[in-house]
C-alpha positions as CSV (number, residue, x, y, z in Angstrom):
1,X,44.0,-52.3,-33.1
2,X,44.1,-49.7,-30.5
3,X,41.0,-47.6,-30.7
4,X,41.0,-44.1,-31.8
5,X,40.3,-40.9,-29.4
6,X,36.4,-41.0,-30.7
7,X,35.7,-44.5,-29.4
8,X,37.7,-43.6,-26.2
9,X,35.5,-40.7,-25.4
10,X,32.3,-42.7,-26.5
11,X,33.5,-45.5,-24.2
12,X,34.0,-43.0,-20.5
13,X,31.8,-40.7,-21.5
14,X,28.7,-42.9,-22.7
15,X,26.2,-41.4,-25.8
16,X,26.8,-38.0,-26.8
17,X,25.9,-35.3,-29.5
18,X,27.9,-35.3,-32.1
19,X,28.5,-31.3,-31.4
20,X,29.4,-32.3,-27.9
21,X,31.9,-34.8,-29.2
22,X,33.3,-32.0,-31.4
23,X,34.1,-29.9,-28.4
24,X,35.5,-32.7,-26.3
25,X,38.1,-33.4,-28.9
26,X,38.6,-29.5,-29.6
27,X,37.7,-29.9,-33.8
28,X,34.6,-28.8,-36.1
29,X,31.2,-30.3,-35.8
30,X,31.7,-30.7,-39.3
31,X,35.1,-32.5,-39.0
32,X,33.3,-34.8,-36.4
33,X,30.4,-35.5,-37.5
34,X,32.7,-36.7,-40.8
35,X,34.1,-39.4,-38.7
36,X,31.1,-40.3,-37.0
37,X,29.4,-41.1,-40.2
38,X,33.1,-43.1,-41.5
39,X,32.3,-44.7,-37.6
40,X,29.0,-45.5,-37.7
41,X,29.2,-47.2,-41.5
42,X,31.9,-49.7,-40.5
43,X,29.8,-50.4,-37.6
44,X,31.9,-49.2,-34.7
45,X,28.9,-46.8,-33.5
46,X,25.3,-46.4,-33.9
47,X,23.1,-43.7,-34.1
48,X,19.5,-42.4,-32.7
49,X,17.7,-39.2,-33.4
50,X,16.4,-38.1,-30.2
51,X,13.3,-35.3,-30.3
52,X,13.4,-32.4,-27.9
53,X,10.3,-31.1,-29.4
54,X,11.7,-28.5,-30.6
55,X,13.7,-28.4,-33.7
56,X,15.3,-30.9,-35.8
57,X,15.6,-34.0,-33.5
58,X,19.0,-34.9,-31.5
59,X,21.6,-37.2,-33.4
60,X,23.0,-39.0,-30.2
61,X,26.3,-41.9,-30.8
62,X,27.4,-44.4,-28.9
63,X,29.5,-47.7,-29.3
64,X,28.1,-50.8,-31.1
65,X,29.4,-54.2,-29.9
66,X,31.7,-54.5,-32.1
67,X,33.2,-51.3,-30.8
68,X,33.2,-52.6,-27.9
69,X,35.5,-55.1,-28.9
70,X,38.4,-52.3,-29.9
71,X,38.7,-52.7,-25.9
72,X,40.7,-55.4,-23.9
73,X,39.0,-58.5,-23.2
74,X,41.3,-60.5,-21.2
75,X,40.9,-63.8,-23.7
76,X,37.4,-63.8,-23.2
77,X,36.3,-67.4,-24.4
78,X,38.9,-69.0,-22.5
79,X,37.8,-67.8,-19.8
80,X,34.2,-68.6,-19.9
81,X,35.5,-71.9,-20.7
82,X,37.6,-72.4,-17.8
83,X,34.8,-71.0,-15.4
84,X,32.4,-73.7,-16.9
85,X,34.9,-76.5,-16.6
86,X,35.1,-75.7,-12.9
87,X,31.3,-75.4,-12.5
88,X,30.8,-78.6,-14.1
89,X,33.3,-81.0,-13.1
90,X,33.8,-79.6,-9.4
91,X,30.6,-77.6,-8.3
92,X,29.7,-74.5,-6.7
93,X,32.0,-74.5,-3.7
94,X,34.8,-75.3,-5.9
95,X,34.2,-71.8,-8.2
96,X,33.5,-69.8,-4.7
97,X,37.3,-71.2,-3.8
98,X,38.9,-70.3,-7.2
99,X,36.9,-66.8,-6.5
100,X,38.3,-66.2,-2.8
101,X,41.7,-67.2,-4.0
102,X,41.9,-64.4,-6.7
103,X,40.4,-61.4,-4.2
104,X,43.3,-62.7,-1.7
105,X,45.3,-62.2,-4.0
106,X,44.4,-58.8,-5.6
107,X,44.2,-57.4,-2.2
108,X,47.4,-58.3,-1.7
109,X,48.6,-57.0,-4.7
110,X,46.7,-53.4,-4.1
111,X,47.7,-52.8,-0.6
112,X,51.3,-53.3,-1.3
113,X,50.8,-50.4,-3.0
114,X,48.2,-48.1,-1.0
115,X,50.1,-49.0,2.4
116,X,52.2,-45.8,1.1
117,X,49.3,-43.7,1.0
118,X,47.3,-41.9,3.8
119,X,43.2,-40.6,3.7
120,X,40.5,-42.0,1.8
121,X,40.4,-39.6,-1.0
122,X,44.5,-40.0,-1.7
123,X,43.8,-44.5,-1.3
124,X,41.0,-44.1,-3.9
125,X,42.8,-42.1,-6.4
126,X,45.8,-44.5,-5.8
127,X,43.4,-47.9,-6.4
128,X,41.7,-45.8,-9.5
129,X,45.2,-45.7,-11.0
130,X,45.9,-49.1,-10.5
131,X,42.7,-50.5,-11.8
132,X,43.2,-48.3,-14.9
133,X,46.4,-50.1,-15.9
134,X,44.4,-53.1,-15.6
135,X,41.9,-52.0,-18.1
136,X,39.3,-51.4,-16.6
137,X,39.1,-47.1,-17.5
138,X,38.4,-46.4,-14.1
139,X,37.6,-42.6,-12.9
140,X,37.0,-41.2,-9.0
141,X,35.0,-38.1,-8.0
142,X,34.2,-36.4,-5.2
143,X,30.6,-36.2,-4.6
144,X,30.8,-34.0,-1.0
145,X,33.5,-34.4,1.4
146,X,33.0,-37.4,2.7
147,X,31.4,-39.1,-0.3
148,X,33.1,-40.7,-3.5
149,X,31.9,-42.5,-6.8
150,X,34.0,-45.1,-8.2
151,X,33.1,-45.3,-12.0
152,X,34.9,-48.5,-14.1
153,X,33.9,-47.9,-17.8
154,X,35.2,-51.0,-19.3
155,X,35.2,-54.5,-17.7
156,X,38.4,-56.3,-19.3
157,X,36.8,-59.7,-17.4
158,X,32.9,-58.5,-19.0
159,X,32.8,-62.2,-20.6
160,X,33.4,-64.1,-17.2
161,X,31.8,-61.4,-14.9
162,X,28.7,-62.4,-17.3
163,X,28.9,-66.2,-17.4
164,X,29.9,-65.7,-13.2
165,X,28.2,-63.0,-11.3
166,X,30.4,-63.7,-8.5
167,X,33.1,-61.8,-10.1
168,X,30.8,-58.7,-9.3
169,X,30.0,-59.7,-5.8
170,X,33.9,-60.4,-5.4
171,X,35.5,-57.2,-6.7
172,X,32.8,-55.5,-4.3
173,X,34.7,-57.1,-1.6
174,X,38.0,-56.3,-2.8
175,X,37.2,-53.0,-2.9
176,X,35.9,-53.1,1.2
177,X,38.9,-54.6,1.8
178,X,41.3,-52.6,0.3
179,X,39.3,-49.2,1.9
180,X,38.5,-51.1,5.2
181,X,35.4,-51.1,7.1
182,X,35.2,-47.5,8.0
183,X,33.5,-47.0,4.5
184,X,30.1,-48.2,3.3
185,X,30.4,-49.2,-0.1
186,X,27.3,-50.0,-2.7
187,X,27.8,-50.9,-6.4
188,X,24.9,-49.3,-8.1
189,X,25.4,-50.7,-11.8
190,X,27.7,-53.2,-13.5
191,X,28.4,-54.2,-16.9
192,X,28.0,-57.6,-16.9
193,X,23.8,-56.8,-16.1
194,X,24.2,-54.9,-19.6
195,X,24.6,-51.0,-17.7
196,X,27.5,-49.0,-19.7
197,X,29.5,-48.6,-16.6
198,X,30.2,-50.9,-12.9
199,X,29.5,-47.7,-10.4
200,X,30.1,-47.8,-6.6
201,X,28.6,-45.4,-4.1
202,X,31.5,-44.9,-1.5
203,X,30.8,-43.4,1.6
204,X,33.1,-42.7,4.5
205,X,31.5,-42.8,8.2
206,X,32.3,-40.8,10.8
207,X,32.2,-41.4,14.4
């Protein structure tokens, strides 16, 4: 089932109000709030009241796990499995080549698209693009001029990236390669450690 433009939001955006949610999708608080009661009682969302100390307190919504799952997983169990079959029958070094094999291979795959493209900001919103039709929900801003975040609000691989943190590690070094080595690049939360978005600090250096 394809999920519906109130678990999208809830999914990039992260908790919200549900009078900020009813101004996001342009309809009534009342009208919202509707379908984030019909939401929250076939356990797609939960809510928690939030105190400003002032007032009634804060109704705030966010995704449940089982919303979650209204998102691409990339067959999940099978590939927990297959990471663990690896782990257990080959070792360590043999998962570290499986994992060098795929970021040679995505690098590939990315630059034969970005060797079109010229400047950091025009390669990132290029890559963003790309790892969007992927599933991943990525978004790019400009911090200042010379400094970008790279937000990815879903993790299509979440299971595996879990059960293998090098997946992590790995699409960090995807991402340097792909930019090149003219830009620091930091990933400040990730899914997998249970944070609602991966986030990379991207900064270009000048000489």
């Amino acid at each position: 089932m394809r999920p519906n433009r109130f678990l999208q939001l809830l999914k990039t955006r992260g908790p919200l109000s549900a009078k900020t949610i009813a101004v996001e999708l342009g309809m009534t608080g009342e009208g919202a709030r509707q379908q984030l009661i019909k939401l929250t009682e076939e356990g797609l969302l939960k809510a928690t009241s939030i105190s400003n100390g002032v007032g009634r307190p804060m109704q705030i919504y966010e995704l449940t796990e089982h919303g979650n799952t209204y998102f691409p997983n990339n067959h999940a169990e099978l590939s927990v499995e297959l990471l663990n079959a690896i782990k257990d029958e080959l070792g360590e070094a043999a998962l570290e080549v499986v994992l060098v094999t795929r970021e040679k291979q995505a690098v590939k795959r990315y630059m034969e698209v970005l060797k079109d493209y010229q400047g950091l900001e025009n390669i990132l919103k290029a890559y963003t693009a790309m790892r969007s039709t992927e599933g991943y929900m990525a978004e790019c801003i400009k911090e200042s001029e010379h400094v970008y975040t790279l937000l990815e609000n879903h993790c299509p691989i979440g299971a595996a990236s879990s059960a293998c943190s090098g997946f992590c590690h790995s699409d960090t070094r995807i991402l340097q390669q792909v930019l090149g080595e003219s830009v620091q690049i930091k990933q400040e939360h990730t899914i997998a450690n249970g944070q609602r978005v991966c986030s990379y600090s991207i900064i270009e250096v000048q000489c």
